[in-house]
C-alpha positions as CSV (number, residue, x, y, z in Angstrom):
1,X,-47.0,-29.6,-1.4
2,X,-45.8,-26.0,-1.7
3,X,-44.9,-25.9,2.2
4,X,-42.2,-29.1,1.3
5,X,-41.0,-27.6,-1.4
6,X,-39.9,-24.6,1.3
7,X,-38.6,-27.1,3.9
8,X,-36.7,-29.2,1.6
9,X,-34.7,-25.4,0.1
10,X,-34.1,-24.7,3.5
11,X,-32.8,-27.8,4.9
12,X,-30.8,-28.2,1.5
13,X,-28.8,-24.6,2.7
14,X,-28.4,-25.4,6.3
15,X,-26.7,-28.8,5.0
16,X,-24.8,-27.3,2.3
17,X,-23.2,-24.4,4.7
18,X,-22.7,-26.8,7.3
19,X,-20.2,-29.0,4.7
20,X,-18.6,-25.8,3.6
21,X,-17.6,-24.7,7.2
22,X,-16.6,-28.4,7.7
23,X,-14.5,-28.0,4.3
24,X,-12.8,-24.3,5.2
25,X,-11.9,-25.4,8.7
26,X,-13.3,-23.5,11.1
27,X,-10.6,-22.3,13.5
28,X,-11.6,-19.7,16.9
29,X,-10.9,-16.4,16.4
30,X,-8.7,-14.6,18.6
31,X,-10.1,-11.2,20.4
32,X,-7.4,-9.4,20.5
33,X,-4.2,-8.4,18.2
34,X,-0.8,-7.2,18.8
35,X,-0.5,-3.4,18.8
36,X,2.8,-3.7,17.1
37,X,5.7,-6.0,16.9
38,X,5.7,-6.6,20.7
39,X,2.7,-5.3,23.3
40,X,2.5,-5.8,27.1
41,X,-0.3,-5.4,29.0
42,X,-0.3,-5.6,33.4
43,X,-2.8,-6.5,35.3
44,X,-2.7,-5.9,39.3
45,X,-3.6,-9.7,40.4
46,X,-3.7,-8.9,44.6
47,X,-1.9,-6.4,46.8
48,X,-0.5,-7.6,50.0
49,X,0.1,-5.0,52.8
50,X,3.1,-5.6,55.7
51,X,2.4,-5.6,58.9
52,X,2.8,-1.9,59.7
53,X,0.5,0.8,60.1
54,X,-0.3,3.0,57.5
55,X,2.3,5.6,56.4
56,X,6.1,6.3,55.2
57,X,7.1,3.1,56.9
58,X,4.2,1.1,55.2
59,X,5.3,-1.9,52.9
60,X,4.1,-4.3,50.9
61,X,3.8,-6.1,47.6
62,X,2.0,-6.0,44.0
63,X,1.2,-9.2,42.3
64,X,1.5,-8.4,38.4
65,X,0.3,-10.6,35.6
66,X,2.4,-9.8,32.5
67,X,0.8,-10.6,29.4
68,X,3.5,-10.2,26.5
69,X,2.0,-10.5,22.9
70,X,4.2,-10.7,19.5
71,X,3.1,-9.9,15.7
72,X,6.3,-11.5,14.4
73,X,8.1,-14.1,16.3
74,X,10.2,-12.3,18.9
75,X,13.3,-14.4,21.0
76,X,15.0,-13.3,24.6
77,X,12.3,-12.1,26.2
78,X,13.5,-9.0,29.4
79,X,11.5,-7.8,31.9
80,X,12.6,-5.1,33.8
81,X,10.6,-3.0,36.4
82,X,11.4,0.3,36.8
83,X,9.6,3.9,37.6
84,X,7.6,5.5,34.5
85,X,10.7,8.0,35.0
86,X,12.9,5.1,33.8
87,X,15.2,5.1,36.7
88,X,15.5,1.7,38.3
89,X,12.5,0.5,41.1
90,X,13.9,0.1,44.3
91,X,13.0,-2.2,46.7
92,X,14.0,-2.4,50.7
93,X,17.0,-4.1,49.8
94,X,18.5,-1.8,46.9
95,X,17.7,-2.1,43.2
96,X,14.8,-4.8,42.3
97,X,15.0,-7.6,39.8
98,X,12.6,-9.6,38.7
99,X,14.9,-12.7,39.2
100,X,14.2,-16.1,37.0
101,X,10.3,-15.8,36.2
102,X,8.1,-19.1,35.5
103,X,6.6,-18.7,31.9
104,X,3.6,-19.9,30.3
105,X,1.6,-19.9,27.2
106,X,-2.2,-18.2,27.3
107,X,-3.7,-21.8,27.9
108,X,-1.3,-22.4,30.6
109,X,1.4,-24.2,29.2
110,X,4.7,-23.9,30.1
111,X,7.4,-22.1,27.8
112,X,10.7,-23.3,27.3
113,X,13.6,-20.5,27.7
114,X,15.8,-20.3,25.7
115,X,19.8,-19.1,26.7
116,X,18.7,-15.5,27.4
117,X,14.8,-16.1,28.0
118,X,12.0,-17.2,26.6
119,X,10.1,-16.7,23.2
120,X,6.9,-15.7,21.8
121,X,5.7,-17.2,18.0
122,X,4.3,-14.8,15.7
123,X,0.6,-14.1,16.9
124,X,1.5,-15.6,20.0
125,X,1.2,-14.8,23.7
126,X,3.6,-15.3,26.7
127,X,2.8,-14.4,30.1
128,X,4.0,-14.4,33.3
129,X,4.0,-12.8,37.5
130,X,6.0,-10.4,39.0
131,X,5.8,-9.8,43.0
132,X,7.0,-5.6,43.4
133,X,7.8,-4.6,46.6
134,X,6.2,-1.1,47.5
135,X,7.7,1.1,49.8
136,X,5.4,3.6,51.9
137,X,1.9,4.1,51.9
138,X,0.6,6.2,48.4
139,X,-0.3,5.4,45.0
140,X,2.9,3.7,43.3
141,X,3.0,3.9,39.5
142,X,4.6,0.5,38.1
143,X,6.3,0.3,34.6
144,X,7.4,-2.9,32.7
145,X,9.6,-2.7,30.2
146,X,9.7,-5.7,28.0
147,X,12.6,-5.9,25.4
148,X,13.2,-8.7,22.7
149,X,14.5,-9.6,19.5
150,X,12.5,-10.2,16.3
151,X,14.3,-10.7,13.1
152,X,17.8,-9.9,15.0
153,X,16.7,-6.5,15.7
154,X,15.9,-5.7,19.0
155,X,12.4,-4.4,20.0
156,X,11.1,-2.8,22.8
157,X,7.8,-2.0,24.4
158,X,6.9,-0.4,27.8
159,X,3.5,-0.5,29.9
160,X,2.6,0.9,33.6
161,X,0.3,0.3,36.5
162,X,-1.1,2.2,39.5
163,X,-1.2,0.3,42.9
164,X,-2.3,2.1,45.7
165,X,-1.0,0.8,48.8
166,X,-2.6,2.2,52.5
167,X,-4.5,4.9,50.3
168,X,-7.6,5.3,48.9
169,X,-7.0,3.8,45.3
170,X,-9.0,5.9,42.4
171,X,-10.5,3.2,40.6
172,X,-14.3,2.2,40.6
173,X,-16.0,0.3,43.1
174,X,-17.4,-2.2,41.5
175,X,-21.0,-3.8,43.2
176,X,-21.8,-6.8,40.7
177,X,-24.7,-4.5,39.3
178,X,-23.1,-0.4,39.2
179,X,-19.3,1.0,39.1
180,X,-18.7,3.7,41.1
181,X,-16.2,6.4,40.3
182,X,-14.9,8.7,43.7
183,X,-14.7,12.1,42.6
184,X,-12.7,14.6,44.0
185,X,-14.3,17.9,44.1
186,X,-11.4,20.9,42.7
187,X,-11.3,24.2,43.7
């Protein structure tokens, strides 16, 4: 009797928690949060060498995922790809530019754009890929700037990338079970 008494308590919680989570409706929680009014963050998705030999005449391309983030709703999204210097990135046919850039939301969904690019709601996420040419062989150091409007002020935020192109990148190698970081002995 007094082991029924226990089962019926208990199953008299799990149904009464159940109907409040049902009652608050439960949404997912996101992972992550803006770092401030508007974040980027890059992520090197493939490099693709040319077909020259390793060197000063080596090219090639970065793929780039830009992932664009917004605490307050931000309007007329820019992407512009320059050195972390600021001066402009060239490619092998002068200054490079992005050109018109396909859009979408985190689940995949395309984004409208509006007259001078697309938006980002507050919380939300935009992202999008870049192709950078690289010229010669070495470790290239990529910055994005991202600029915007929220509240008819404009915003601005700035992130970077290393690609190593024809070199031997300094990242870890990465086996499924260890990472392994090259070290470089300094004398």
């Amino acid at each position: 009797m007094h082991r029924s008494k226990r089962q019926g308590w208990v199953l008299t919680v799990i149904l009464g928690l159940s109907a409040f989570a049902a009652t608050i409706g439960v949404r997912p929680a996101s992972a992550t949060e803006p770092m401030g009014d508007l974040n980027v963050q890059l992520r090197v998705v493939e490099i693709v060498p040319g077909n020259r030999a390793a060197g000063p005449e080596m090219m090639g391309v970065a793929r780039i995922e830009v992932f664009v983030e917004a605490l307050r709703a931000a309007s007329d999204i820019q992407l512009n790809v320059v050195r972390p210097d600021g001066a402009a990135w060239v490619g092998p046919k002068g200054s490079f530019t992005s050109g018109e850039l396909d859009w979408s939301d985190p689940s995949g969904a395309p984004v409208r754009l509006g007259s001078r690019g697309p938006s980002v709601p507050s919380r939300g996420a935009i992202r999008t890929r870049i192709v950078v040419p690289l010229n010669g062989a070495g470790v290239h150091e990529i910055a994005v700037t991202v600029t915007g409007l929220s509240g008819g002020k404009p915003i601005v935020t700035e992130g970077m990338v290393r690609v190593a192109l024809g070199v031997a990148g300094n990242g870890p190698v990465d086996d499924g079970e260890y990472a392994h970081f090259p070290l470089q002995e300094v004398k």
